[in-house]
Short mmCIF file of the C-alpha atoms (twelve columns), coordinates in Angstrom:
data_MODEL
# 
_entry.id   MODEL 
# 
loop_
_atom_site.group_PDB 
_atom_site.id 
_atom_site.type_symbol 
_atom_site.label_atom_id 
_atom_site.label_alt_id 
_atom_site.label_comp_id 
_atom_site.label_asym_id 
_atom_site.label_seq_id 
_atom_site.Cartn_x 
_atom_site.Cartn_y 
_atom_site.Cartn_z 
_atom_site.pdbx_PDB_model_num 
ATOM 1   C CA . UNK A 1   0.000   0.000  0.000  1 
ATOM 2   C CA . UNK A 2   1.546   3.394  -0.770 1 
ATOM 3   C CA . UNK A 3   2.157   5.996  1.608  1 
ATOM 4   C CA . UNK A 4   -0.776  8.409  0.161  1 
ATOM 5   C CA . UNK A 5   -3.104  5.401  0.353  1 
ATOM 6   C CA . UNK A 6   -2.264  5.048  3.815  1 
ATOM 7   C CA . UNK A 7   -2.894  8.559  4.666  1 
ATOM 8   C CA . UNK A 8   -5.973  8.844  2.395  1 
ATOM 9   C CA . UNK A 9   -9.155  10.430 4.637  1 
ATOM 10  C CA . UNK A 10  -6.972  9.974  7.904  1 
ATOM 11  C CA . UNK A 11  -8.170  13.031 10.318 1 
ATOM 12  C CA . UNK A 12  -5.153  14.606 11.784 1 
ATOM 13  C CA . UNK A 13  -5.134  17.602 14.205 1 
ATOM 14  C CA . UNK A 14  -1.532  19.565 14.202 1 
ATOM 15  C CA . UNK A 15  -0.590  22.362 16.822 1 
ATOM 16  C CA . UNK A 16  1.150   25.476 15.976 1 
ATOM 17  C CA . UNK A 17  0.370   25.061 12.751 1 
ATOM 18  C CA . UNK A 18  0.126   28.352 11.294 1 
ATOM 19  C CA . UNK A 19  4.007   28.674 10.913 1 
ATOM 20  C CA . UNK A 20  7.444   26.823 10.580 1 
ATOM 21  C CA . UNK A 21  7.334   23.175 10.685 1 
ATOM 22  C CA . UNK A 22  3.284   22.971 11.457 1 
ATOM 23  C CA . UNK A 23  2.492   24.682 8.523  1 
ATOM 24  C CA . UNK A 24  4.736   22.516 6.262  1 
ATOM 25  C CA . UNK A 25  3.037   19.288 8.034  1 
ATOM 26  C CA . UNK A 26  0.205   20.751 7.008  1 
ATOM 27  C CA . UNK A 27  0.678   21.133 3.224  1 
ATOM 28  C CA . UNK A 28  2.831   17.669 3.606  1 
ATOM 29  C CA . UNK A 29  0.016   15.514 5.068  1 
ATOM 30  C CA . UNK A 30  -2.714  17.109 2.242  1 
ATOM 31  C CA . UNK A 31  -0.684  16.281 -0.399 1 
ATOM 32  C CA . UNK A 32  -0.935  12.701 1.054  1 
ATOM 33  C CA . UNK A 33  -4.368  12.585 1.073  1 
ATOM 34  C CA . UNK A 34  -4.842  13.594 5.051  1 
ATOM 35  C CA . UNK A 35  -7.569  15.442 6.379  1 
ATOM 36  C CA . UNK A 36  -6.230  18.368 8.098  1 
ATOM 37  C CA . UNK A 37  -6.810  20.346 11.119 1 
ATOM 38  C CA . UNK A 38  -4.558  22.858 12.422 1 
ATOM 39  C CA . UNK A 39  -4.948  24.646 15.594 1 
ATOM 40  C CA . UNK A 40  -2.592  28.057 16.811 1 
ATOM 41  C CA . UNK A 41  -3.015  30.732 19.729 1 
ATOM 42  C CA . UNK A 42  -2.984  33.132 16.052 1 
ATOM 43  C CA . UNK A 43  -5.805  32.259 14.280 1 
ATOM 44  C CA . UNK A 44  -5.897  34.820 11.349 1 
ATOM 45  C CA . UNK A 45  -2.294  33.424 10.404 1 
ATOM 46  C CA . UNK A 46  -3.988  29.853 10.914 1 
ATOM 47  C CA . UNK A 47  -6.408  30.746 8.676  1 
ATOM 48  C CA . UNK A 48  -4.135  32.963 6.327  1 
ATOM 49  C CA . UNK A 49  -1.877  29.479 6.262  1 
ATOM 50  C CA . UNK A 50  -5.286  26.968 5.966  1 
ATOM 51  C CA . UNK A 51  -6.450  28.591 2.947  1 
ATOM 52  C CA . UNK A 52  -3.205  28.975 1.213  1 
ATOM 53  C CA . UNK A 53  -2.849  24.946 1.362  1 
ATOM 54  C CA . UNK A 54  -6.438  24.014 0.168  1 
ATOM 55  C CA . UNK A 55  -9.784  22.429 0.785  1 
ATOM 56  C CA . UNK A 56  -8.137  19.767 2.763  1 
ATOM 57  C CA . UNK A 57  -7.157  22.107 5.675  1 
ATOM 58  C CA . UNK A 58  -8.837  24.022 8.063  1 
ATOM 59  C CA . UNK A 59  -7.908  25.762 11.180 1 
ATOM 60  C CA . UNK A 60  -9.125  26.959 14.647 1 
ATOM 61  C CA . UNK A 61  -7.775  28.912 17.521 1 
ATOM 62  C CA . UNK A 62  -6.270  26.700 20.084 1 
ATOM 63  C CA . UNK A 63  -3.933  27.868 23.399 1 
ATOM 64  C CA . UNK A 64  -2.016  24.594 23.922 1 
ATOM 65  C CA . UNK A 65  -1.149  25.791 27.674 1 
ATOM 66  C CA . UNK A 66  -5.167  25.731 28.348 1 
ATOM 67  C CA . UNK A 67  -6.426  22.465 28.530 1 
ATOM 68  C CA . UNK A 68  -10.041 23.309 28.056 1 
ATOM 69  C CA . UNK A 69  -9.042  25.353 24.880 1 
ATOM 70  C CA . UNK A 70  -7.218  21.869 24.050 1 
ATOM 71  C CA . UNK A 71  -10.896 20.026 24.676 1 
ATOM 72  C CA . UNK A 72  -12.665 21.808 22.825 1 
ATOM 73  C CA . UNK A 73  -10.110 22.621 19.401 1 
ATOM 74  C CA . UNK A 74  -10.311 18.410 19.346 1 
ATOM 75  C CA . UNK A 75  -13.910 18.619 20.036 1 
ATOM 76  C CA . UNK A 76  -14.058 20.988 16.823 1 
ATOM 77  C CA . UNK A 77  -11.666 19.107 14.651 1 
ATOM 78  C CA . UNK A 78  -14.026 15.682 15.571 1 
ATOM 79  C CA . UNK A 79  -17.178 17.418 14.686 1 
ATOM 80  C CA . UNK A 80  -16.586 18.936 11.337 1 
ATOM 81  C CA . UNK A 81  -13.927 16.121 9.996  1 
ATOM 82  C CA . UNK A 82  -14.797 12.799 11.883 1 
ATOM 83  C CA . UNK A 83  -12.818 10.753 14.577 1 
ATOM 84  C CA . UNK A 84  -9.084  11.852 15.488 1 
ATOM 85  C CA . UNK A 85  -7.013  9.419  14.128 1 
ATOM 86  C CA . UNK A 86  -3.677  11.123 14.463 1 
ATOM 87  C CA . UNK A 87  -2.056  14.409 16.628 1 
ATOM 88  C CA . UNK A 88  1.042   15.931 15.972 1 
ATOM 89  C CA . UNK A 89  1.598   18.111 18.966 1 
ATOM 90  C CA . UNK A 90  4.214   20.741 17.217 1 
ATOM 91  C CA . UNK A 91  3.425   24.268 19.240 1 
ATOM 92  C CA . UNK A 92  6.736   25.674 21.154 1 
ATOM 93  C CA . UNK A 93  8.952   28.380 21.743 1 
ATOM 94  C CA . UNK A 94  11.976  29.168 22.309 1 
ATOM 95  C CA . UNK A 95  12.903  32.918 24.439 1 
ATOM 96  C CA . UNK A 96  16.279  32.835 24.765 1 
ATOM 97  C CA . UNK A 97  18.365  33.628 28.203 1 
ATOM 98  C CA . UNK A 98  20.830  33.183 30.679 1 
ATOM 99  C CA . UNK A 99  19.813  30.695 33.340 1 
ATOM 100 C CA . UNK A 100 19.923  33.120 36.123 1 
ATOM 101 C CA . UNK A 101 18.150  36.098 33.937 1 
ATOM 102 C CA . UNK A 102 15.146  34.345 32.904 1 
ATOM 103 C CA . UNK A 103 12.529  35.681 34.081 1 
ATOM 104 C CA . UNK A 104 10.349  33.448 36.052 1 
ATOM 105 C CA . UNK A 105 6.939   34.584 33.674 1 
ATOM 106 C CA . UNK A 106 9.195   33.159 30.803 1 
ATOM 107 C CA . UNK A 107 10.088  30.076 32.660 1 
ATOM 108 C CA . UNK A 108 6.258   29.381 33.179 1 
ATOM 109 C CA . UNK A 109 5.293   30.320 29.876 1 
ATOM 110 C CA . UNK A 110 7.898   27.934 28.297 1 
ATOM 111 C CA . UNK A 111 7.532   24.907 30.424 1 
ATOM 112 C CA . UNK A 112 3.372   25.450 30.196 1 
ATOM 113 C CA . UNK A 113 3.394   25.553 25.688 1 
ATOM 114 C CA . UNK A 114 6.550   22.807 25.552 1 
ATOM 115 C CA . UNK A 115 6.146   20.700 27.882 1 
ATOM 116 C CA . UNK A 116 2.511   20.934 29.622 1 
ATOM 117 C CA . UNK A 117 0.946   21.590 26.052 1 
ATOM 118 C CA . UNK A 118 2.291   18.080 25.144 1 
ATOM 119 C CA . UNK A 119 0.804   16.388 28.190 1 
ATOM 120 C CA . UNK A 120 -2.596  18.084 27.774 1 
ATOM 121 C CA . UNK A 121 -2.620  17.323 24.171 1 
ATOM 122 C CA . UNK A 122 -1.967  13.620 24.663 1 
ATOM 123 C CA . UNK A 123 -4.469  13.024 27.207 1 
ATOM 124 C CA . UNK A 124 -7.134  14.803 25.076 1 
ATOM 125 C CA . UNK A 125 -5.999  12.254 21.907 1 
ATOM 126 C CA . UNK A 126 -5.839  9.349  24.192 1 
ATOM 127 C CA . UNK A 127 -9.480  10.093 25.653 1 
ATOM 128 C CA . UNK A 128 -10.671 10.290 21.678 1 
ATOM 129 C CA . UNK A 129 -8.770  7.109  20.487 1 
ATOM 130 C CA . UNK A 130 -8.789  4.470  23.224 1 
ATOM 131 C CA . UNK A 131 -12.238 3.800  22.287 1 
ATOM 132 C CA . UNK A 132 -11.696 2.851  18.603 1 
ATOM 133 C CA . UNK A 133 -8.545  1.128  19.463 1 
ATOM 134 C CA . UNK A 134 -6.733  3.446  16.970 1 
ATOM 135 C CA . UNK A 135 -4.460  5.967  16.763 1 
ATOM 136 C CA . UNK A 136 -1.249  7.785  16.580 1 
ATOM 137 C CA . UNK A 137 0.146   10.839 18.773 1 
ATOM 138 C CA . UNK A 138 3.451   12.257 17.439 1 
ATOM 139 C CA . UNK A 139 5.659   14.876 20.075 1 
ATOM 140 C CA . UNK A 140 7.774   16.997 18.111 1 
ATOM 141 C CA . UNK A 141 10.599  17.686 20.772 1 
ATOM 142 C CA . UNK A 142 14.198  18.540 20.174 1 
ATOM 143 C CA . UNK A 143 17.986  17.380 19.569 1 
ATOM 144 C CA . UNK A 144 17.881  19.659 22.638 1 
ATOM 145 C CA . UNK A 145 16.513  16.799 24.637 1 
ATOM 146 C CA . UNK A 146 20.086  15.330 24.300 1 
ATOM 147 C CA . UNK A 147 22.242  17.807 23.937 1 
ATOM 148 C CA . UNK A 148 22.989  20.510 26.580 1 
ATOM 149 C CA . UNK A 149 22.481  24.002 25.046 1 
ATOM 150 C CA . UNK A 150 23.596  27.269 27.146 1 
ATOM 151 C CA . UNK A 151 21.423  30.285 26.914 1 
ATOM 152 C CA . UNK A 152 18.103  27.951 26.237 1 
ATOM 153 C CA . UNK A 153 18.590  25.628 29.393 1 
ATOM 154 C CA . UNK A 154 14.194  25.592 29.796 1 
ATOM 155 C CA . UNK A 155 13.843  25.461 26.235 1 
ATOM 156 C CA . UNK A 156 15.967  22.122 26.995 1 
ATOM 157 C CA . UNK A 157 14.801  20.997 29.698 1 
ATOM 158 C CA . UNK A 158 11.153  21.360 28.330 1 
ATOM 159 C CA . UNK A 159 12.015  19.361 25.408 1 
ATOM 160 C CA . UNK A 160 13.493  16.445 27.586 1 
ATOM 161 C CA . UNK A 161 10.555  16.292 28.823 1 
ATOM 162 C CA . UNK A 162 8.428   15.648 25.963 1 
ATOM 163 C CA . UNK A 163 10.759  13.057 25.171 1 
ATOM 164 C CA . UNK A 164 10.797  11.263 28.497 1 
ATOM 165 C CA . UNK A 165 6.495   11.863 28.891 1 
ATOM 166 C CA . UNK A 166 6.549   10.438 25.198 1 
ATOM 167 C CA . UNK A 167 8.726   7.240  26.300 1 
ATOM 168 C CA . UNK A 168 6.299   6.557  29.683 1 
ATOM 169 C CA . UNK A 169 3.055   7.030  27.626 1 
ATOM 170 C CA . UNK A 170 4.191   4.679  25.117 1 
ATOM 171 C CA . UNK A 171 4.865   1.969  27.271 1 
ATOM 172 C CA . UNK A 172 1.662   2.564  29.210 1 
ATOM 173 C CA . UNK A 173 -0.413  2.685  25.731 1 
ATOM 174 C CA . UNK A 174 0.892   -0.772 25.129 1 
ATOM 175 C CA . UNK A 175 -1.421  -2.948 23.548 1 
ATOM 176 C CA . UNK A 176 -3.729  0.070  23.072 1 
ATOM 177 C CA . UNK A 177 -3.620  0.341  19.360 1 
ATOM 178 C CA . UNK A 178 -2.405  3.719  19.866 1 
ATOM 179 C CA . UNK A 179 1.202   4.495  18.655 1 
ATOM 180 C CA . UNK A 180 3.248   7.527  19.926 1 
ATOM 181 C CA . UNK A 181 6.717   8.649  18.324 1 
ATOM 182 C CA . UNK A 182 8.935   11.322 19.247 1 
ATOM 183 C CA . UNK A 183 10.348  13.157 16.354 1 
ATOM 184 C CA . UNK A 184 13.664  15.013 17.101 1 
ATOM 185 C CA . UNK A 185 14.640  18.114 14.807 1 
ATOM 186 C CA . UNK A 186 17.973  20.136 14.862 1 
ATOM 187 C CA . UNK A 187 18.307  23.310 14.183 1 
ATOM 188 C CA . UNK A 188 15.198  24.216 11.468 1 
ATOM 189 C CA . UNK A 189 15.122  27.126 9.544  1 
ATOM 190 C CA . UNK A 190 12.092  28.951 11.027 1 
ATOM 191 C CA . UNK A 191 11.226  31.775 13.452 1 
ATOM 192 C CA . UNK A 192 12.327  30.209 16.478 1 
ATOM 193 C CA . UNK A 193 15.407  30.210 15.064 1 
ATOM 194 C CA . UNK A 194 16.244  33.337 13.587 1 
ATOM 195 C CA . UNK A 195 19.833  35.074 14.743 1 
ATOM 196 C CA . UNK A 196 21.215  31.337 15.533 1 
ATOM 197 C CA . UNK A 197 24.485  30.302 14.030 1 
ATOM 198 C CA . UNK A 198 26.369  26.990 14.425 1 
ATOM 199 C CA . UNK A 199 29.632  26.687 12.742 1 
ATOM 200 C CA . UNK A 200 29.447  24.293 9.986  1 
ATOM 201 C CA . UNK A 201 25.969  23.837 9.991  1 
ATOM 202 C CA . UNK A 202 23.205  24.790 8.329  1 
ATOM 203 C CA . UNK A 203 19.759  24.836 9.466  1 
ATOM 204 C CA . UNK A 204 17.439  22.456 7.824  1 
ATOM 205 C CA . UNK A 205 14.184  23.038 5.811  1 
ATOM 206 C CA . UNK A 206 10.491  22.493 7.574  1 
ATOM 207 C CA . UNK A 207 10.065  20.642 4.481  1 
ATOM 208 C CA . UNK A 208 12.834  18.063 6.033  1 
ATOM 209 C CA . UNK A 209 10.738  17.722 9.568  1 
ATOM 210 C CA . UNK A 210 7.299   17.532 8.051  1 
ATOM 211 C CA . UNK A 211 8.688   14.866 5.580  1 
ATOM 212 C CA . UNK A 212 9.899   13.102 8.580  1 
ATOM 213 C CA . UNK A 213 6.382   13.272 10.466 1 
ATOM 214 C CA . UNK A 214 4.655   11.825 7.337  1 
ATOM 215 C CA . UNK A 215 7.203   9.036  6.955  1 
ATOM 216 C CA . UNK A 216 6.675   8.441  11.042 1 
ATOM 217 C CA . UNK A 217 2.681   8.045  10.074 1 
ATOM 218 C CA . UNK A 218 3.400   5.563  7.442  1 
ATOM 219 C CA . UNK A 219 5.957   3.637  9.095  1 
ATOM 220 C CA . UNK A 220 5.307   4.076  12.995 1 
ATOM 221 C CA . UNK A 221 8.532   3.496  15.247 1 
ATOM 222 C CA . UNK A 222 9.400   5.843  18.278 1 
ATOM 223 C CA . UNK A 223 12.286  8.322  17.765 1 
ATOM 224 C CA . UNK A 224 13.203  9.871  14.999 1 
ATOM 225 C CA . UNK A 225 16.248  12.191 14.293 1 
ATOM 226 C CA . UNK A 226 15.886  15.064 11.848 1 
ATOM 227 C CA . UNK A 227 18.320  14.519 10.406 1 
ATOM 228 C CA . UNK A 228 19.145  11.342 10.027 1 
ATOM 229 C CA . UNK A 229 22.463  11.606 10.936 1 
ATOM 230 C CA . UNK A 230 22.241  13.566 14.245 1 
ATOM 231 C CA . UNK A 231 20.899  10.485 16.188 1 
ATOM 232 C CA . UNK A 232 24.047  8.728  14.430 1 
ATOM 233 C CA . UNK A 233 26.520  11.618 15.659 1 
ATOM 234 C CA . UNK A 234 24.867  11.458 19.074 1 
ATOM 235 C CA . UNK A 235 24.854  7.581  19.581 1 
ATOM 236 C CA . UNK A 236 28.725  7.719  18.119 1 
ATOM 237 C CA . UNK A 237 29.413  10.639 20.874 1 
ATOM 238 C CA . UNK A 238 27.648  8.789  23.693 1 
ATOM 239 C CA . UNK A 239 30.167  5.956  23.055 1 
ATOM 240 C CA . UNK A 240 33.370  7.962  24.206 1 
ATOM 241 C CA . UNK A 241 31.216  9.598  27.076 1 
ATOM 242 C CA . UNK A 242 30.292  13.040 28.948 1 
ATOM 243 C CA . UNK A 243 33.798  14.144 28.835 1 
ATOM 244 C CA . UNK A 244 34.540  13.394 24.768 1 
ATOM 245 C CA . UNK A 245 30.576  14.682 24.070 1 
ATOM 246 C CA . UNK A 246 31.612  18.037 25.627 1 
ATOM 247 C CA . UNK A 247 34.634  17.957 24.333 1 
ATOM 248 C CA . UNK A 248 33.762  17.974 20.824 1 
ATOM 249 C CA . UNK A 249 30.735  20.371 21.912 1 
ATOM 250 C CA . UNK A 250 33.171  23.309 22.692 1 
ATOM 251 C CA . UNK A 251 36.183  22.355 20.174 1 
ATOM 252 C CA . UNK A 252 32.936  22.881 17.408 1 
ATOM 253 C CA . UNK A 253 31.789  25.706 19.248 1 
ATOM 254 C CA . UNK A 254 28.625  24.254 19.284 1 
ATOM 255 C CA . UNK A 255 27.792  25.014 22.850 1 
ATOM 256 C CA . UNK A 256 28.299  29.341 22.078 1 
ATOM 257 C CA . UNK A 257 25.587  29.885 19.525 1 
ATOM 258 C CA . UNK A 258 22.515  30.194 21.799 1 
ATOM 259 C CA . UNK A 259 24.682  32.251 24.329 1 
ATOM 260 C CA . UNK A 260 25.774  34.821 21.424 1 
ATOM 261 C CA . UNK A 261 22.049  35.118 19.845 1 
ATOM 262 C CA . UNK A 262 20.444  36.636 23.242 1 
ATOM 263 C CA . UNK A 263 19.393  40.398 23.541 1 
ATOM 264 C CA . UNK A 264 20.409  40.095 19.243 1 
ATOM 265 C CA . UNK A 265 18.757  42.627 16.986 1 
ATOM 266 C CA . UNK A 266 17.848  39.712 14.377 1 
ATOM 267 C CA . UNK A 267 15.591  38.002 17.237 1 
ATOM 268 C CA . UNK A 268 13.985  40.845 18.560 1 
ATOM 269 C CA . UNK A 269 10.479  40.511 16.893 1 
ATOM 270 C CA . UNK A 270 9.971   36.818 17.345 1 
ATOM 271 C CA . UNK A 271 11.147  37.568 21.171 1 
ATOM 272 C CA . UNK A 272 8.471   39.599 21.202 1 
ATOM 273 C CA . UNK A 273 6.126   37.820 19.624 1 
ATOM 274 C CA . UNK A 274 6.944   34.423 21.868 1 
ATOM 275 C CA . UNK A 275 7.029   36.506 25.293 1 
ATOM 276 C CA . UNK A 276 3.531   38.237 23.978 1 
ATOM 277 C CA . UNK A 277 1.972   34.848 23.160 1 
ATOM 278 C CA . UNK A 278 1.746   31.106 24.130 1 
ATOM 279 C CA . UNK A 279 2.726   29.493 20.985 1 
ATOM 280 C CA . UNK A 280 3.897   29.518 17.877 1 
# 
């Protein structure tokens, strides 16, 4: 069966989906033949992005840090395309800062869209799917969640989370006929991102992580490394320990570029924007 047969009529809810990697999900999943629903705290842009990809997407104002707003953005989905059958919980953000400068509103606000957003989206999808024994829930966390990264240590820690909630509920859906997969992105050339530079690398396309999430659909397994070769580098590192992983961390200057983008004039509208808002 080919992957767009697969994905034909399939109802599938994504958060943050008016920008960035949702919105390339979005016009991914169509194309395969999904039915699409995407939900963000900015509707008009939700809209603006719904009616750009077609007839097969719609979109509704959802707050993923409100779990009632949550309820009832599934609830909506359900009643004007059918039965959930997949959720790719995408919304986060990213305000950079030193540790001990964060303010503790930002520290909230992170943890409650990364992290808390996740947890009440999964419970909502699990409520909807246990019952037809069906299903598929897909976290979009972070390389983060492995790799230390100074100047975005709750951005981090948020996304190690996801990962770790992702691994528990998995085990505990066992049997279920619900899948869940955590899908693990570097550096992606959107928003979040803007005034970030690694040495030697080059951020990667949404096009790259939604292709990944409708690969994950077709073929379910649990983590997923975008790219590819990032969970290779990682599991090679791990081998040779903290002290070689940090090592090569600081001789690539890879732990600096978070540290030297915060206060920059390059991230100071989507600062904004993310401080101003819950997601993105």
């Amino acid at each position: 069966m080919s992957m767009q047969n697969r994905l034909q009529g399939k109802v599938v809810a994504i958060t943050g989906g008016a920008r960035g990697i949702g919105a390339a999900a979005a016009a991914a999943l169509a194309q395969a033949g999904a039915t699409v629903v995407i939900g963000d705290i900015d509707r008009a842009a939700a809209e603006e992005t719904a009616a750009a990809i077609g007839k097969a997407v719609t979109a509704h104002a959802l707050d993923v840090a409100d779990s009632e707003s949550f309820a009832a953005f599934l609830d909506a989905a359900q009643a004007q395309s059918g039965p959930l059958d997949v959720l790719i919980n995408n919304a986060g953000i990213m305000p950079l800062s030193r540790a001990e400068e964060e303010p503790s509103t930002t520290t909230t606000q992170i943890l409650a869209v990364n992290l808390q957003g996740v947890i009440h989206g999964c419970k909502q999808a699990v409520m909807r799917m246990k019952p037809r024994r069906s299903g598929h829930i897909v976290n979009v966390a972070s390389v983060a969640a492995k790799v230390p990264l100074p100047g975005a240590a709750t951005y981090a820690a948020s996304k190690a989370g996801v990962l770790a909630y992702s691994d528990a509920l998995r085990a505990e859906l066992h049997g279920s006929g619900i899948e869940v997969s955590c899908v693990l992105p570097g550096i992606v050339d959107t928003e979040l991102a803007t005034g970030i530079a690694v040495r030697g690398f080059h951020p990667i396309a949404p096009k790259e992580v939604a292709d990944a999430l409708v690969d994950v659909l077709e073929r379910p397994r649990f983590e997923v490394f975008v790219p590819r070769q990032a969970g290779i580098a990682l599991r090679a590192t791990s081998l040779g320990g903290r002290r070689l992983s940090e090592w090569l961390q600081h001789a690539l200057r890879a732990d600096t570029p978070m540290l030297e983008a915060i206060g920059s004039a390059e991230r100071t509208d989507y600062e904004k924007r993310a401080r101003q808002q819950r997601s993105t």
